[in-house]
SEDOSE-654768 format. One line per 8 residues: number of its first residue (from 1); their letters; for each residue x, y, z of C-alpha. Coordinates in pm, whole numbers, padded with zeros to 5 digits. Layout:
REM residues N
NUM = A = X Y Z ~ ...
//
This chain:
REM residues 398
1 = XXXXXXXX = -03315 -02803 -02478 ~ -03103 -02480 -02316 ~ -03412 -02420 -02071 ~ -03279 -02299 -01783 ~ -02935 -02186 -01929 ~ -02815 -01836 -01976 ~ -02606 -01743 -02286 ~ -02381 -01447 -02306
9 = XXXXXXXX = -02330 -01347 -02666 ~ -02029 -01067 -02723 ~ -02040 -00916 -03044 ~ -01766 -00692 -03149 ~ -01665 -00458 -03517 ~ -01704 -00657 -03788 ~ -01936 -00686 -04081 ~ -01994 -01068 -03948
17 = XXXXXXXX = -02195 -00937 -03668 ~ -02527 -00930 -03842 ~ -02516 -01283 -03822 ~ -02531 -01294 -03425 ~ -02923 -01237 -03516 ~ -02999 -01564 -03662 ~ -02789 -01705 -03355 ~ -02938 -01531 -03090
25 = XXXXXXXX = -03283 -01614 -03272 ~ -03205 -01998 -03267 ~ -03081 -02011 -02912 ~ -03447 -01826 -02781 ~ -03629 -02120 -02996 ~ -03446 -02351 -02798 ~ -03548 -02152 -02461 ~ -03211 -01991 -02363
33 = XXXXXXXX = -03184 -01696 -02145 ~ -02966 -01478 -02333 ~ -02809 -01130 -02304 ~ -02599 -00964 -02578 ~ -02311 -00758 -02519 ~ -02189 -00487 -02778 ~ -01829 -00295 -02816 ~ -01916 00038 -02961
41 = XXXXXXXX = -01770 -00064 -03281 ~ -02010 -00310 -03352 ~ -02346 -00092 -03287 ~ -02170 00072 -03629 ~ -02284 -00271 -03788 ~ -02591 -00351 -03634 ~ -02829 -00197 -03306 ~ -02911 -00298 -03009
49 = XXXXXXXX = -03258 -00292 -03096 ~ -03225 -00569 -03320 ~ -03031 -00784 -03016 ~ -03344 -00667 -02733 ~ -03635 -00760 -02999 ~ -03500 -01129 -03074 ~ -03411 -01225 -02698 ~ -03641 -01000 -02498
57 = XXXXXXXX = -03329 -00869 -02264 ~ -03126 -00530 -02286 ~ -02850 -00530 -02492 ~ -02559 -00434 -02290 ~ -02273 -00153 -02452 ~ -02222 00090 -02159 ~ -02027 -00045 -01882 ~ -02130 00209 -01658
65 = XXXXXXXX = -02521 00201 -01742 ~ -02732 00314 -01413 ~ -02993 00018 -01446 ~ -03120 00089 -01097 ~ -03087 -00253 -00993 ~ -02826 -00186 -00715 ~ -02627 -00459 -00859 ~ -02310 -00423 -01078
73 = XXXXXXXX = -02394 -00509 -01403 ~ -02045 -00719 -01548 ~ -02039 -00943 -01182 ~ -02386 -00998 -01171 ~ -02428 -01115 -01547 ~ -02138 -01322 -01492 ~ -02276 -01493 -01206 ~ -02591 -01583 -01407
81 = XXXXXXXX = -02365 -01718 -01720 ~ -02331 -02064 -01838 ~ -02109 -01972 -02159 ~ -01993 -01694 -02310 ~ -01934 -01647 -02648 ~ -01744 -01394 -02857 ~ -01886 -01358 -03205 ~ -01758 -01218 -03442
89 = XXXXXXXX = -01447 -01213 -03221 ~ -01202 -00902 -03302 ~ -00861 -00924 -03326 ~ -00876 -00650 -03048 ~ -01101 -00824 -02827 ~ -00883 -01151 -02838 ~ -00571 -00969 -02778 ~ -00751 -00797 -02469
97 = XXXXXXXX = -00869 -01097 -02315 ~ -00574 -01272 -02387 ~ -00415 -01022 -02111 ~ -00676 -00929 -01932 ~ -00738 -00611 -02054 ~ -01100 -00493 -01879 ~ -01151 -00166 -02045 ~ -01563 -00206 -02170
105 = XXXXXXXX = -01872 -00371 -02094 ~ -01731 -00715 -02310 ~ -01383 -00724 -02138 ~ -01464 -00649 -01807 ~ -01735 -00918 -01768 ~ -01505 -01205 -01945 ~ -01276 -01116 -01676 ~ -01553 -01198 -01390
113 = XXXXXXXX = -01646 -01499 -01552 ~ -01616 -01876 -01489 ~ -01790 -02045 -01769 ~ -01695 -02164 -02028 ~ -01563 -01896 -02318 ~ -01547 -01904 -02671 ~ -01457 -01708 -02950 ~ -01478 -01725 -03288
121 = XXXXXXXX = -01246 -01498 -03510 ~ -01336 -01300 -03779 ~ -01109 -01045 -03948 ~ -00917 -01007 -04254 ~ -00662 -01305 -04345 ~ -00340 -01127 -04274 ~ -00463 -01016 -03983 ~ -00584 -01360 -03873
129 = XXXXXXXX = -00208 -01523 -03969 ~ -00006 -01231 -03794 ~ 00219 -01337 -03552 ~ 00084 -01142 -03272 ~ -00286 -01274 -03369 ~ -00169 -01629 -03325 ~ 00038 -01591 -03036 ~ -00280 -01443 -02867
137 = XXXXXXXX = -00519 -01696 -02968 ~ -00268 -01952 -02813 ~ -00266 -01772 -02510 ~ -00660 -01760 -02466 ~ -00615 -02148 -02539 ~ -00327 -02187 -02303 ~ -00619 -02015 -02010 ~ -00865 -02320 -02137
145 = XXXXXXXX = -01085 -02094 -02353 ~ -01210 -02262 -02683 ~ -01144 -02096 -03061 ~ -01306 -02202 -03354 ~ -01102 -02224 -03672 ~ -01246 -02003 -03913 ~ -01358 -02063 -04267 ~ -01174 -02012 -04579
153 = XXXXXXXX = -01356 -01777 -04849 ~ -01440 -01418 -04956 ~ -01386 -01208 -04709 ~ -01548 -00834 -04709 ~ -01265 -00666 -04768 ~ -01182 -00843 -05089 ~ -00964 -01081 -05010 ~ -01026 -01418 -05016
161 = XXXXXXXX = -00844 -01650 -04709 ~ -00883 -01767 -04365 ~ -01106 -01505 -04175 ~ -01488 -01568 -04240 ~ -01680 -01617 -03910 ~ -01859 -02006 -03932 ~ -02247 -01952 -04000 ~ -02486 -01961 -03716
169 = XXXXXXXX = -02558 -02293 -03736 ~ -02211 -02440 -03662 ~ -02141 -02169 -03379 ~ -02475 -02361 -03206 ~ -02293 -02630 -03198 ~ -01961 -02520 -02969 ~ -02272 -02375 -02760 ~ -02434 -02675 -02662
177 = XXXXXXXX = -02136 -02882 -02678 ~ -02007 -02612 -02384 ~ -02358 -02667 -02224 ~ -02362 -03101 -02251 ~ -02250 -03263 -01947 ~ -01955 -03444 -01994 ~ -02004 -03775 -01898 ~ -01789 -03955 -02138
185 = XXXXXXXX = -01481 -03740 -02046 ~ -01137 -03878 -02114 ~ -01315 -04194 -02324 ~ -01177 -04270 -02703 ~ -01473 -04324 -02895 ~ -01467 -04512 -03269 ~ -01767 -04450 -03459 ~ -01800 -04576 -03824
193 = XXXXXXXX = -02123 -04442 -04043 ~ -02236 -04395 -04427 ~ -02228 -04650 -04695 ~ -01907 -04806 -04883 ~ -01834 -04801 -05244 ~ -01705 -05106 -05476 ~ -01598 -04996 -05776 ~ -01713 -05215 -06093
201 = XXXXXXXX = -01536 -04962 -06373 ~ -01416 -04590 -06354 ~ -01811 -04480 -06370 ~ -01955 -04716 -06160 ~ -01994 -04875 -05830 ~ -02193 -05103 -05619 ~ -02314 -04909 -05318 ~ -02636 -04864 -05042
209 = XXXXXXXX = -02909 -04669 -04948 ~ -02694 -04568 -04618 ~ -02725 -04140 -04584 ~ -02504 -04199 -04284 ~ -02793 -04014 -04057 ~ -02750 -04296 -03734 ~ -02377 -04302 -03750 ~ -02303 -03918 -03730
217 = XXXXXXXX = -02556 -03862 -03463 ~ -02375 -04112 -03243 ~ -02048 -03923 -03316 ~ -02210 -03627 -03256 ~ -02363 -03742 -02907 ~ -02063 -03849 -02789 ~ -01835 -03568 -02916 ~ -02084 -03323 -02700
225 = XXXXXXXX = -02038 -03551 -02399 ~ -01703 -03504 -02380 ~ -01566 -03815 -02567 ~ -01240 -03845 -02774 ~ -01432 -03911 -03112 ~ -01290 -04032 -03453 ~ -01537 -04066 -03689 ~ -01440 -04330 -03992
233 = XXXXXXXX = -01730 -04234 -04305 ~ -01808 -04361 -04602 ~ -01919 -04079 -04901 ~ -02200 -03886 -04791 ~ -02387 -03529 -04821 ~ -02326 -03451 -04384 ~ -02137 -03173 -04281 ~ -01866 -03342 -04052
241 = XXXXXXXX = -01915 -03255 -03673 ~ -01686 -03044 -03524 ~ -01433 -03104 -03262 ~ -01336 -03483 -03338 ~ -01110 -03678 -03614 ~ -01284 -03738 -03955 ~ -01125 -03987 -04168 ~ -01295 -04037 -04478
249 = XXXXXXXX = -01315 -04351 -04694 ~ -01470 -04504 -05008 ~ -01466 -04879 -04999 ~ -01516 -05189 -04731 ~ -01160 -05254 -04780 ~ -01070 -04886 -04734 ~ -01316 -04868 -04407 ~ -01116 -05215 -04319
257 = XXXXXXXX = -00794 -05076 -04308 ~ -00872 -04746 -04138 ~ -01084 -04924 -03869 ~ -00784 -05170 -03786 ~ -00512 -04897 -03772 ~ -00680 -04728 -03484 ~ -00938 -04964 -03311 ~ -00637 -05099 -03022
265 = XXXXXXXX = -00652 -04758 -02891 ~ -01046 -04739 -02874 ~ -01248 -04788 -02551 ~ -01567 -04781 -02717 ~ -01644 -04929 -03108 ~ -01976 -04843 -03260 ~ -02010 -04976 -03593 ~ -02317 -04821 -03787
273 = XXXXXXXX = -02192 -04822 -04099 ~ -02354 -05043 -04391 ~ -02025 -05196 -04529 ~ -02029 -05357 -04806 ~ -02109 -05791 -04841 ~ -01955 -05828 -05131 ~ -01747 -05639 -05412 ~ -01674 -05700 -05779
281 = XXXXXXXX = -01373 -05978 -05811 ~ -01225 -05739 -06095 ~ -01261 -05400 -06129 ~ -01271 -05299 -06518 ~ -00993 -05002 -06623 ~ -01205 -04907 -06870 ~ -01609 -04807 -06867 ~ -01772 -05125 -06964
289 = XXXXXXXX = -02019 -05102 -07274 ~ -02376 -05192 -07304 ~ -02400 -05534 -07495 ~ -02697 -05693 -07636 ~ -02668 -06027 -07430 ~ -02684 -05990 -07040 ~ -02369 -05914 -06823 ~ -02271 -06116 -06543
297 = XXXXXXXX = -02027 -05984 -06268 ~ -01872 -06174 -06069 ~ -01866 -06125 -05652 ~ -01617 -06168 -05374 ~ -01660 -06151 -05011 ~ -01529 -05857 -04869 ~ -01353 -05856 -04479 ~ -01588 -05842 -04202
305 = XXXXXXXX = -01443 -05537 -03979 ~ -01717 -05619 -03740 ~ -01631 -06003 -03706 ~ -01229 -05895 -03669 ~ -01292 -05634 -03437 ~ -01492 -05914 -03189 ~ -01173 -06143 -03265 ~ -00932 -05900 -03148
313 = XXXXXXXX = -01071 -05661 -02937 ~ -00938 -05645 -02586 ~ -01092 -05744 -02254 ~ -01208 -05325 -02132 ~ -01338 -05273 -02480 ~ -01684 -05203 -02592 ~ -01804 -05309 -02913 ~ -02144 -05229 -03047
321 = XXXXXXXX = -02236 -05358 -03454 ~ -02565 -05240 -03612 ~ -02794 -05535 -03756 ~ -03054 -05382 -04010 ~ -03299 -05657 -04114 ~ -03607 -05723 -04286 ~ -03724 -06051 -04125 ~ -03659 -06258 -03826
329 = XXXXXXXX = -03476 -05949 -03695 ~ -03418 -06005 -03304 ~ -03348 -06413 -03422 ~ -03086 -06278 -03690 ~ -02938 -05991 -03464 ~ -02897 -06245 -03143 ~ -02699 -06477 -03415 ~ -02507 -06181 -03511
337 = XXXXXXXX = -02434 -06076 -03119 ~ -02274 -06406 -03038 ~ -02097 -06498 -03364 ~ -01946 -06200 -03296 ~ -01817 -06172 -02983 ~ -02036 -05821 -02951 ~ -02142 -05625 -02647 ~ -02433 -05481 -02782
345 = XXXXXXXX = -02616 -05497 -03130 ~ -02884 -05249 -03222 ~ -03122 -05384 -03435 ~ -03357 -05221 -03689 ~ -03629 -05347 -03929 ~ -03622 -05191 -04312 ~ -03960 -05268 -04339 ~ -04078 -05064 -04029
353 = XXXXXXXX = -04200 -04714 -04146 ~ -03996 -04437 -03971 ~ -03697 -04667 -03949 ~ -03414 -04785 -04183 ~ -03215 -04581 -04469 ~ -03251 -04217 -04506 ~ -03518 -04081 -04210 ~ -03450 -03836 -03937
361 = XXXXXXXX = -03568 -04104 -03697 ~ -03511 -04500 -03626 ~ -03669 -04773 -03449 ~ -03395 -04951 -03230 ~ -03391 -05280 -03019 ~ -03048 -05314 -02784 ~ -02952 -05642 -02724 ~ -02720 -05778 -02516
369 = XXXXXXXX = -02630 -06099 -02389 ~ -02801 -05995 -02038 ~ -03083 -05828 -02196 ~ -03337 -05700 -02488 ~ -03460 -05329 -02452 ~ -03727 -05174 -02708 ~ -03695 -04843 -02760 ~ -04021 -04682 -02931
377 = XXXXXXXX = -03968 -04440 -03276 ~ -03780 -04149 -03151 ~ -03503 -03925 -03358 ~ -03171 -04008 -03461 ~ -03035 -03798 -03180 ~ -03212 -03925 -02931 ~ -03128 -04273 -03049 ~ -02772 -04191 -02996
385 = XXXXXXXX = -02825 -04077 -02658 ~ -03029 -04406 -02559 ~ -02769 -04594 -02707 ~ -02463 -04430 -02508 ~ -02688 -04380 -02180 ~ -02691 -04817 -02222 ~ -02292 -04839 -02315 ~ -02237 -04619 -02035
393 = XXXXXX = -02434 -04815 -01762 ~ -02303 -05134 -01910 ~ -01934 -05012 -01830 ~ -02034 -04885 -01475 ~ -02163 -05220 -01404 ~ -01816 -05369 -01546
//
């Protein structure tokens, strides 16, 4: 994926910086180019040994190093980066680059370069809260440099707070997001996903299979492409992407009302999420007990959010349903596309192995009222892509 791209990683005192070796490890597996840079203090916490073994490049500390390259060292790696970021992220290297300070090896090639730069704080929680700590992160911000929030817990020094540096993992992410081309800049992007709930007593509910897999991918994909992304969810186990609006919710008529409060503003609707037919007419207050004899519930309809977006959605808006089916799928999903008033439906057959509920990948036909495309098993994530790649041409083409 990052073949081709080179990653500066700056890693300054902190006892976070030991996890800078799973992240340089996962960015080599994906083919990056990467150098590490070191302040002094942080060699105190782990070597540079440890940085040249899992990238197979020198880790960089002294600013005036003779490498016998005839080139100098800060300008020429900042030439070759893509992004660079700072992890764990002092409160003394922020406040330096916040003003420019070019004192080491770290400082003095942020100044030269003209990627993107991020940095991701970790210190104690008073430290992180301190005026002068916020004013400088601000500032950083204010010069279009990216900071990640970060997490609330136990920090090393006892306390517990905001301070701890996000795992590995999540720091990825803000990489390749830097690293995606932004093709969807500047375009509001509604994205439902997950299952709904309807509640038959305070223990139970009527619910799906839905894991909510296809619907954060395509929030995902289009949050790394540069789109304005809220992301409406039903309950499931997903860590929430980063950078867009979450709004959680439990039932269709929950998912209903969030949908319609914000869909005017949207320029593009994708609605994977398996809402709810129907719902119990009365919800018990109290747990209802086993009997001998059967128990019947009775069912109501619950709103179509699909059918009201098509209704009322404006003239430059895109909207895209999901149709999951387990017969007469492209007849059903065509029925679905007009009744409507869709764009685009992506249909899916239950009964396919490798698609459906629950899998890392899907089986997707895109229809439209111009066309039918086929796209062959592939991942979730590439799904998403496919599926934006069509919404994008579609709105090129007007």
């Amino acid at each position: 994926m990052l073949q081709g791209k080179h990653v500066v990683l700056g890693v300054t005192g902190s006892i976070a910086a030991y996890k800078i070796a799973s992240l340089a490890s996962m960015l080599k597996k994906q083919n990056a180019d990467i150098t590490v840079i070191m302040t002094q203090n942080a060699t105190q916490f782990i070597t540079p040994v440890t940085f040249e073994t899992l990238t197979g490049n020198k880790c960089l500390v002294d600013t005036f190093d003779r490498n016998f390259n005839h080139s100098v060292e800060h300008v020429a790696l900042a030439k070759l980066a893509d992004v660079v970021m700072v992890a764990p992220a002092s409160a003394d290297i922020i406040a330096k680059a916040a003003h420019g300070i070019a004192d080491d090896m770290l400082t003095t090639t942020l100044l030269a370069c003209e990627c993107p730069k991020i940095f991701a704080p970790a210190m104690n929680t008073r430290m992180y809260h301190n005026a002068i700590v916020q004013d400088n992160i601000r500032t950083l911000e204010s010069y279009g440099m990216e900071v990640v929030t970060p997490k609330t817990g136990y920090l090393a020094c006892g306390d517990t707070g905001e301070g701890k540096m996000p795992e590995p993992e999540l720091l990825m992410e803000f990489i390749l997001k830097a690293l995606s081309p932004k093709d969807m800049e500047g375009i509001k992007v509604l994205v439902t996903a997950g299952p709904t709930r309807e509640k038959l007593d305070p223990v139970r509910y009527i619910s799906n299979h839905s894991t909510g897999k296809m619907g954060y991918a395509i929030a995902r994909a289009a949050m790394m492409r540069g789109a304005e992304v809220t992301l409406v969810t039903g309950k499931t186990q997903i860590a929430p992407p980063i950078d867009m609006q979450v709004v959680e919710t439990e039932s269709a008529a929950d998912m209903a009302e969030t949908v319609k409060a914000c869909a005017e503003k949207q320029d593009i609707i994708i609605k994977a999420a398996a809402v709810a037919d129907y719902r119990p007419r009365v919800a018990a207050a109290e747990k209802l007990k086993k009997k001998e004899d059967d128990l019947t519930i009775e069912l109501e309809r619950t709103e179509d959010i699909l059918g009201f977006l098509g209704a009322h959605k404006r003239k430059d808006q895109f909207l895209c349903g999901f149709s999951m089916e387990t017969e007469n799928m492209i007849d059903n999903s065509r029925v679905k596309l007009e009744k409507k008033n869709l764009d685009l439906i992506a249909a899916n057959n239950l009964k396919e192995t490798g698609a459906g509920f629950g899998v890392d990948t899907n089986i997707v036909t895109l229809l439209s009222k111009e066309d039918t495309v086929q796209l062959p098993m592939m991942s979730k994530a590439e799904v998403a892509d496919k599926l934006l790649d069509y919404i994008m041409e579609h709105r090129k083409r007007g």
